[in-house]
N, C-alpha and C positions, 0 to 999 in steps of 0.2 A: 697115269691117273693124276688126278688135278688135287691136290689136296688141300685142307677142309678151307684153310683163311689163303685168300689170293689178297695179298698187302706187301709185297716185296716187287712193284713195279709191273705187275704181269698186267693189270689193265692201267691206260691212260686214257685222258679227257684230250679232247684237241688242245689243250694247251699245255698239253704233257704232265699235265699231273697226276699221281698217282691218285686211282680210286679204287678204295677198299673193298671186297667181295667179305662174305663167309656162307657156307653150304648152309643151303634151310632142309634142304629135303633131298632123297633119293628116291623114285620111284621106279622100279622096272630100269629102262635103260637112259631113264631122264633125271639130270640132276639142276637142283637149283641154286642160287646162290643170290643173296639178297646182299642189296651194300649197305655195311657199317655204316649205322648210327642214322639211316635210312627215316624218313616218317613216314607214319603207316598209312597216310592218305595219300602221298604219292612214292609208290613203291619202285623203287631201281632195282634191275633182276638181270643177271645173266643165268642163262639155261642152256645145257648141251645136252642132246639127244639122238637116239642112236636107234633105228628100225633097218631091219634086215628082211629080205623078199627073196625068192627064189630058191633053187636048192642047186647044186652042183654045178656045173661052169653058166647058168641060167642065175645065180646068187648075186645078191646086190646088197649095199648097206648106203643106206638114206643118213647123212649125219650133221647136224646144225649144229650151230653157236647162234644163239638169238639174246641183245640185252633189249631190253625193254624200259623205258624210262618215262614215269607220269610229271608232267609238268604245268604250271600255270599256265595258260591260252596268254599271249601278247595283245592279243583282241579284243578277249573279255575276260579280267583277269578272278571274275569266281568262278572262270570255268577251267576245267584241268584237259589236259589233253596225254596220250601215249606216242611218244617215237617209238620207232622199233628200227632195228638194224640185225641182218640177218645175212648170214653166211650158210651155205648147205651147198653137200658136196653127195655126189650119187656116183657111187664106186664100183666097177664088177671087180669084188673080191673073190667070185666063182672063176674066172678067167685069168687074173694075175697070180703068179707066184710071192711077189713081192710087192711094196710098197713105195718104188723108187718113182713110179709115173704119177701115184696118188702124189707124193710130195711135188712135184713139179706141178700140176694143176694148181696146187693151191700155191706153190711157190709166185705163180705169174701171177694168182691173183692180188694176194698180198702186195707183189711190186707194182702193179698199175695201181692198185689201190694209193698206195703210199708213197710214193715215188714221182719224179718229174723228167724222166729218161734218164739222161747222162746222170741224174744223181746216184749218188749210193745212203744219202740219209733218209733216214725212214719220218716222214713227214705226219706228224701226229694231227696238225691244223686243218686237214681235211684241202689239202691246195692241191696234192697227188693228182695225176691226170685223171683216176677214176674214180675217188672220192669229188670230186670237184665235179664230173659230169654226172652221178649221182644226184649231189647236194643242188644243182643247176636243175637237173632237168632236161640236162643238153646230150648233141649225142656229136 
């Protein structure tokens, strides 16, 4: 469980800076987290949430990390605009015993994400071979 203030490095900006979280809300199996010192017209939010379908080796658990971040338009600058960046993982937890293949799906994702092959540093700047075809467009 993620607890309440994330301000000890757990998120970075592309330019590795730390940005502060703290929990606004729990609902059900969604929680939110709004970042420190945030203005209320444009709101930065990260949320994880968590839905579960089926029942016995048919059981599935649907689970996101989504930030969402309101920013000035570069176009026209009174008008605001949302990023969103979205990570979700759909697991049969009805089928597996363990968790060891769930880690490895998101293990590769994280490293294409973040990563440029032979590296082993974690590339915060969004240059990772899949961050980068993302932010492009490209495939």
């Amino acid at each position: 469980m993620l607890s309440d203030l994330l301000n000890t490095n757990e998120v970075k900006n592309a330019a590795g800076v730390e940005v502060e979280f703290e929990r606004f809300e729990t609902v059900g199996r969604t929680t939110t987290f709004h970042q420190i010192g945030e203005s209320p017209a444009k709101p930065h939010t990260l949320s994880i949430k968590h839905t579960e379908s089926g029942s016995g080796l048919a059981r599935r658990r649907r689970s996101a990390l989504i930030i969402n971040k309101t920013v000035d338009s570069d176009v026209d600058p009174s008008q605001t605009c949302v990023c969103r960046a979205q990570f979700t993982v759909d697991l049969p937890v009805g089928m597996l015993e363990t968790s060891t293949e769930f880690g490895n799906v998101i293990a590769e994702v994280i490293s294409i994400m973040a990563s440029k092959g032979l590296s082993t540093t974690i590339l915060y700047d969004c240059t990772g071979n899949g961050a980068k075809s993302l932010m492009e467009g490209s495939i």
